[in-house]
N, C-alpha and C positions, 0 to 999 in steps of 0.2 A: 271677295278675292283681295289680298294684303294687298297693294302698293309698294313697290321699289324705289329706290332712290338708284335713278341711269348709271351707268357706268359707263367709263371711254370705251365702247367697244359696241362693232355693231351686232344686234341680237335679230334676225327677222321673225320672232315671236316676242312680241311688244309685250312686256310684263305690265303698263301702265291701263290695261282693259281692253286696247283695242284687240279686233279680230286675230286670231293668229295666221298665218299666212296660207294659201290654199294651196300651195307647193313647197317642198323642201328637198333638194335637191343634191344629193350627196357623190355625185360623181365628178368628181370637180376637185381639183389638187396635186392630181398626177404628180407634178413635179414638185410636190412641196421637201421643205427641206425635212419636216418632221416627219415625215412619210419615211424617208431616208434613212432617219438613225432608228426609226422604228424597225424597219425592215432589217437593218445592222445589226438591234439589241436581241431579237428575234432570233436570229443566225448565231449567234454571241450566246447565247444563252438557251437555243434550243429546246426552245419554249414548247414545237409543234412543228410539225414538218409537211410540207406540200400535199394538199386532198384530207386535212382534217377538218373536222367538225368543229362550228365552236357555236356554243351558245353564248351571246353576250348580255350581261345583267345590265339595263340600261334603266336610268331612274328620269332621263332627262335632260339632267342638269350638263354643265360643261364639257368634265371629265368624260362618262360615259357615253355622249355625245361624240367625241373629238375620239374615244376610242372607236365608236362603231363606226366614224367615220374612215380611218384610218384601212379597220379593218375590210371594209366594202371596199375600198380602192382596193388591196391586197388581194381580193377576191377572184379575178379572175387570174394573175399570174399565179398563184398561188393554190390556184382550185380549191378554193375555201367552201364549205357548206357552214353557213352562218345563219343565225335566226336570234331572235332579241327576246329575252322574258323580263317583263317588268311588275316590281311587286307594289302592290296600293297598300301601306299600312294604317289608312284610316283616321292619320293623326291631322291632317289639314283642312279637314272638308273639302270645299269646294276645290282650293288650291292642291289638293291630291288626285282630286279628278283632271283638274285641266290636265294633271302632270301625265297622267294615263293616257289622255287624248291626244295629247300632243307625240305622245312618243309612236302610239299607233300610226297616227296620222304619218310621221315619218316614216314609220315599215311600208304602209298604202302605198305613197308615192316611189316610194323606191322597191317598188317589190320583194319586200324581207319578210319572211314567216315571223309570228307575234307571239306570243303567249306571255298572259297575263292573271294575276293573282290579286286576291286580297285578305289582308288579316285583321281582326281588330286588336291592336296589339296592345291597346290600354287595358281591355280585358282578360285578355292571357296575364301580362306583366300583373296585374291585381289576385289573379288565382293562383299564378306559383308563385307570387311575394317575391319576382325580380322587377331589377330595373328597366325602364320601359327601353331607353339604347339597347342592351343586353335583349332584350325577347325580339325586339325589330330585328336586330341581324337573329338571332336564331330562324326568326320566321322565312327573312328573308332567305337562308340559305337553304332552308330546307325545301319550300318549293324552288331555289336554283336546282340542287339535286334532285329532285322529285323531276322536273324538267326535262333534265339532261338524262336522266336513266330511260323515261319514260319513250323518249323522240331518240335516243340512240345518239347521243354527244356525245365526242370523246371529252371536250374541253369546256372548263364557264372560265368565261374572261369577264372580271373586273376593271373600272378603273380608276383604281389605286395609284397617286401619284408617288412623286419624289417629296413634297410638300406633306403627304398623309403620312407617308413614313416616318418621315421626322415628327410629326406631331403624336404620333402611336408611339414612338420611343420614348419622346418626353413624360406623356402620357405614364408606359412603363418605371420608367425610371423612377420617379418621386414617390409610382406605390411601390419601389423596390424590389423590381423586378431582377431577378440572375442574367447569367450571359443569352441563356437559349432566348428569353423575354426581349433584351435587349436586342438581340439580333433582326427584332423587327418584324414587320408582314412579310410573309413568306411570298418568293416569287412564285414558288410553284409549291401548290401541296400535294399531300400526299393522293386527295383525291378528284385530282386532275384540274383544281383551281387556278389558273392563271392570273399576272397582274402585268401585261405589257407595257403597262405606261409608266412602272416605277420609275424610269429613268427618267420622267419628266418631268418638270415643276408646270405649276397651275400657268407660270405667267408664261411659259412655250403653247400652252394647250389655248390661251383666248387669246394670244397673236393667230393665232393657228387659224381658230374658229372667225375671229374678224376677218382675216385676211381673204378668207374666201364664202365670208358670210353663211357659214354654217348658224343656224335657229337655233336655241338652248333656251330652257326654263330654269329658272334658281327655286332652291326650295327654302322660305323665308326663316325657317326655322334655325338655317344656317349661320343666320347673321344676330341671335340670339346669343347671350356671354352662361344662358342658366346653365349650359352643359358642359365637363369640364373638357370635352376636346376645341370647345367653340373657344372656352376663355384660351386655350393654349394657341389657339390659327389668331385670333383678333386682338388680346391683351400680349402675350408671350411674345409669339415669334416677331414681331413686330420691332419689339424691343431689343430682342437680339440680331435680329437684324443690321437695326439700327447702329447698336452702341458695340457688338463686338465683333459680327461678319455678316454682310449682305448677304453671301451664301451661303446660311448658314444652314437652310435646309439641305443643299449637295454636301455638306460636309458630313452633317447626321447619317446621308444618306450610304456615304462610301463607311464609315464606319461601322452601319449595319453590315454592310456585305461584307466587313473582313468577319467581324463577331460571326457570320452565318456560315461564312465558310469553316472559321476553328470548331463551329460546332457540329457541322458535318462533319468532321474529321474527328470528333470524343465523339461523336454517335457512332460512328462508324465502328470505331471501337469497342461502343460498350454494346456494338451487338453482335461483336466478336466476343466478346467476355459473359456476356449474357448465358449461354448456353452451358457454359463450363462451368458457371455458378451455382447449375439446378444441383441441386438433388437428388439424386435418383432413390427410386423404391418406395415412394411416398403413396399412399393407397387412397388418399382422404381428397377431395377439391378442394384446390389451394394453390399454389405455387412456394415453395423451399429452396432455398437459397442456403448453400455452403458457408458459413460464413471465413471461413480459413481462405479459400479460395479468394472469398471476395476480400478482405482484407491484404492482397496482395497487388489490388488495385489502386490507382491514386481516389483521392474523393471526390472528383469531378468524374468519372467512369462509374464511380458507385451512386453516386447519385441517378444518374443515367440509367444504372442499372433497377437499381429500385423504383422508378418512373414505370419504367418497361412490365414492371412486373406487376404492377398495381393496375397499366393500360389491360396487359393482356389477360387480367382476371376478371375486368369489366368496371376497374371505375373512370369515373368520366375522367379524361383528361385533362378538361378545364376544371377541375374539383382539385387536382393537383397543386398542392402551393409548395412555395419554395420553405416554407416553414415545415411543412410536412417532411421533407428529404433531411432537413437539417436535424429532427430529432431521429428519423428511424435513423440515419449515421449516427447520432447521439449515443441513442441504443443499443449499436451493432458496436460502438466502440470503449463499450461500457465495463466494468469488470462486474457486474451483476453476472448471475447465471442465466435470470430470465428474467424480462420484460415484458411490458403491454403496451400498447400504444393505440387507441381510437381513432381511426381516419372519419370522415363523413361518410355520411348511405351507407353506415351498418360495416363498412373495414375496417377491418384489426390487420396489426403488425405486431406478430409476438417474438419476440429471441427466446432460442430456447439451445440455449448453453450452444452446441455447435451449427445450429441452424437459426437464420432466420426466416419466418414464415408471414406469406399474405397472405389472409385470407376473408371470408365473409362472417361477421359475428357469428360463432357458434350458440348455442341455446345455452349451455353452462353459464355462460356472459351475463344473459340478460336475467339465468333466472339468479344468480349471484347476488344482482342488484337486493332482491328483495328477502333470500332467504336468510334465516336467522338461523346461521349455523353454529353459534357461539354458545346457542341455549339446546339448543336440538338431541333431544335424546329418546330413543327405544327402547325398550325391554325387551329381551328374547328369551323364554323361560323353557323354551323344547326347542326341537328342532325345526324346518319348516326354510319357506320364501319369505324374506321381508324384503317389499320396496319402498324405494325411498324417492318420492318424490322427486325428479329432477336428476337423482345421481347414479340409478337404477335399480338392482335386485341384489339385495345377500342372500346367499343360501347357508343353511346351515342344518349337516349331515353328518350322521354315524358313517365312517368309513373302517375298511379294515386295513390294518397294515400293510396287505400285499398293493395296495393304490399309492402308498405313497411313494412320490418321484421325490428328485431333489432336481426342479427345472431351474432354468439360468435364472442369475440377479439381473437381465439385463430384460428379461421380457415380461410385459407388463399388460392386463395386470394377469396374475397366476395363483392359483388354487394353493392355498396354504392348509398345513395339516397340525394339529395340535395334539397335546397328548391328552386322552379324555380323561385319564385320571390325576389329572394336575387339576382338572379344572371343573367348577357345578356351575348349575345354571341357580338364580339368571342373571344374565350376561346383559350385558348393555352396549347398542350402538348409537355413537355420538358422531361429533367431527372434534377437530383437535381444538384446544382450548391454548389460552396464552400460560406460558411456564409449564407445558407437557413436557416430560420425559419419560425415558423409556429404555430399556434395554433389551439393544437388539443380541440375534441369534449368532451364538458366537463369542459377546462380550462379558464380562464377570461384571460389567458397573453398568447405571443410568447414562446416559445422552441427554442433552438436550433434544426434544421431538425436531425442533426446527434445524439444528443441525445434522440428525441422520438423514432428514429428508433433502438437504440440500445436499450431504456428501452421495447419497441416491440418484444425486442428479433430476429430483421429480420437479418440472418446472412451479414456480411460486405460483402465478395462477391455478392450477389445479391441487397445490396441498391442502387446501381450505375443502372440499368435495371428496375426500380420501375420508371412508369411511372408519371410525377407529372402532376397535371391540375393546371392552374395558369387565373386565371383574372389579367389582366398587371402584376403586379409583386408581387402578392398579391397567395399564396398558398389555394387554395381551397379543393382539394383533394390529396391523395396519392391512384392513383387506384389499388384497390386490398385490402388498407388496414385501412385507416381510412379519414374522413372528416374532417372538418376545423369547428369549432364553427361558424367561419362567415355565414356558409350555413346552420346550423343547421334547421332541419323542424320545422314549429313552428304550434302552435296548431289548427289554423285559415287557414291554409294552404290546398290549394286542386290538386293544382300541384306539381308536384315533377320533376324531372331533376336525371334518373339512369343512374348511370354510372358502366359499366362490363368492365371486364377485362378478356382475353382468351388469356391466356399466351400462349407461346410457350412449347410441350413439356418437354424442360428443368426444367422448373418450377413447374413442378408436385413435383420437388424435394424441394420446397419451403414449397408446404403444407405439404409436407410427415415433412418434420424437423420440422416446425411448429407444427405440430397437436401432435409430439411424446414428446414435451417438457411437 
């Protein structure tokens, strides 16, 4: 067991070896003063309302001590169901079990329901290559939740000081964190986490605990500089304390709450805007975004908005960086037609001329990476099915004149019809090569390939997988999307030469963007 160096304050569970005490005894305080503005901040902020549940996450130490004390007093005016869950993360040995025991041994005596966990968190944190703070609270909060669903809580209370606040901002701030970051630990989340003690600094909470000899364990690892929230409570604050405002954690602290309120109020909004930014008619899984719409927003709503849309398609929320928001607005305010964009776990953000779209890496993506489509070519010497790897099926069929349609330029893709005496086999299917040109149906001259396809509106991502048909080096078709003047049907004509195209799933996403411009 580590050894402490005492502190002015009485603790009746002796950090120094001795026995921990065979009673602890939490009914005692009534008339404390922090009892008081607890019950205030509670009322004030409508935390939880008379006859709720709460599970409290108690590790031991001060804080969470001086919270369950708090809240046991509350208890009966308040018709509290309270009960304690403490998690063992395995990092201390011995000193994690005392911590375990001790906190039991508090629910014993005071008759509080217990539930208690343990994780080895050095071995998690090594198997998903996080950092071991980062997997402790994952751990930790998952059995909180796991807890509270299981025993029917409405509420986990934390406790989260005035002091953590400001050390979490600080913390934020220098990795550069935005306003929502800044705005701090949340007093309440969204899934029913509470933090009643925000309002209070560490040094209200061990007058508190002395003054009526409430017992608390330290957990040694806190007084360590290797972590960087340690260096920010032991080397930092200290110093600002010191040299520019003693309270300087209450200052941090009301400035989070303005930051959290402004951002409740652009949330608010951008989930008033959210809705109106969809797109409707979209056939694919994904989420589409208007982008006309959405550029009628400020960039603090848009960003907002583009969060929302990433959460509600399934990527994690903590995956989300502020760097991420700053290129898809990059993108969406880009004069390109279309974009890409790679998020992490496999999301894409594409612009695609009036839409922007989230979604989950399609297969064209990946197999993109590897296909060499720059050399890639077939021979087609009759008629017949060719597939193509990755980008689907050509067909290619004797038709008769009475099949030929003239369907819209705007749906995609569509059965194109040539004229069979314009043209012998064999034919070759390739993909587009750098300096194609081509003349399209309609024009007396060549195009650049790459600019019909942009005035086509075909997003850049997908021109590279547009199958081309080529008589020797002469462009005849883009299957899928238009024909060559050179094949044009002419009126005398009784043969025809169709050519379909049966993309790969992925490409449904083609017509879906297509058909919504």
């Amino acid at each position: 067991m580590c050894k402490h160096q005492p502190r002015r304050r009485v603790s009746l569970l002796r950090l120094g070896g001795s026995s921990p005490p065979t009673r602890l005894v939490l009914d005692k305080g009534r008339n404390s003063q922090l009892l008081a503005k607890f019950k205030g901040f509670i009322r004030k902020e409508k935390l939880f309302a008379k006859g709720a549940s709460i599970l409290i996450a108690v590790s031991g130490g001060p804080d969470s001590i001086c919270l369950l004390h708090l809240l046991f007093l509350l208890s009966d005016s308040y018709q509290l169901k309270i009960a304690v869950a403490h998690f063992d993360h395995c990092l201390r040995g011995q000193e994690s079990r005392r911590d375990k025991d001790f906190v039991e041994m508090v629910c014993k005596v005071n008759s509080i329901t217990f539930f208690s966990e343990k994780g080895d968190v050095l071995t998690v944190a090594h198997k998903n290559a996080r950092g071991i703070q980062e997997t402790a609270r994952q751990l930790r909060y998952a059995f909180l939740r796991k807890t509270a669903i299981e025993h029917g809580f409405e509420y986990t209370a934390t406790g989260h000081t005035c002091d953590d606040q400001a050390e979490e901002i600080i913390f934020r701030l220098v990795r550069g964190a935005g306003p929502q970051g800044l705005s701090g630990i949340k007093l309440k989340r969204e899934d029913n986490v509470i933090r009643p003690l925000l309002f209070c600094t560490k040094r209200e909470i061990l007058e508190h605990l002395n003054r009526y000899e409430i017992g608390f364990v330290e957990d040694s690892s806190n007084l360590q500089t290797k972590y960087t929230r340690n260096k920010i409570r032991h080397l930092l604050m200290p110093i600002i304390e010191k040299e520019f405002n003693p309270t300087a954690a209450n200052a941090i602290y009301r400035s989070a709450r303005l930051l959290a309120e402004e951002c409740r109020a652009l949330n608010s909004i951008a989930e008033t805007a959210y809705p109106r930014c969809r797109a409707k008619g979209v056939e694919i899984p994904g989420l589409f975004l208007n982008r006309d719409i959405l550029l009628e927003w400020p960039r603090a709503i848009r960003k907002r908005i583009y969060k929302k849309a990433l959460a509600e398609l399934g990527m994690d929320y903590e995956l989300i960086r502020y760097d991420h928001l700053e290129k898809i607005d990059e993108i969406n305010l880009s004069d390109s037609g279309s974009s890409l964009y790679n998020l992490p776990k496999g999301y894409v953000v594409i612009k695609s001329y009036d839409l922007v779209c989230f979604l989950k890496e399609f297969s064209f993506l990946k197999m993109g990476k590897t296909m060499d489509t720059e050399h890639f070519s077939l021979t087609i010497d009759r008629p017949g099915r060719f597939k193509l790897k990755g980008v689907g099926t050509v067909i290619v069929e004797p038709a008769g004149c009475s099949e030929v349609s003239i369907p819209c330029k705007h749906f995609l893709p569509r059965p194109l019809f040539l004229d069979l005496d314009t043209i012998s086999f064999p034919l070759k299917i390739t993909f587009r090569k750098s300096g194609d040109r081509f003349q399209p149906l309609g024009l007396d001259k060549e195009v650049k390939l790459k600019k019909f396809l942009i005035n086509r509106r075909i997003p850049r991502f997908i021109r590279d997988f547009l199958p081309i048909l080529r008589i020797g080096d002469k462009i005849v078709a883009i299957c899928g999307v238009e024909i060559s003047q050179l094949v044009k049907i002419g009126t005398d004509t009784n043969n025809c030469l169709k050519i379909s195209w049966q993309p790969e799933d992925w490409l449904t996403m083609l017509r879906c963007l297509k058909n919504l411009h």
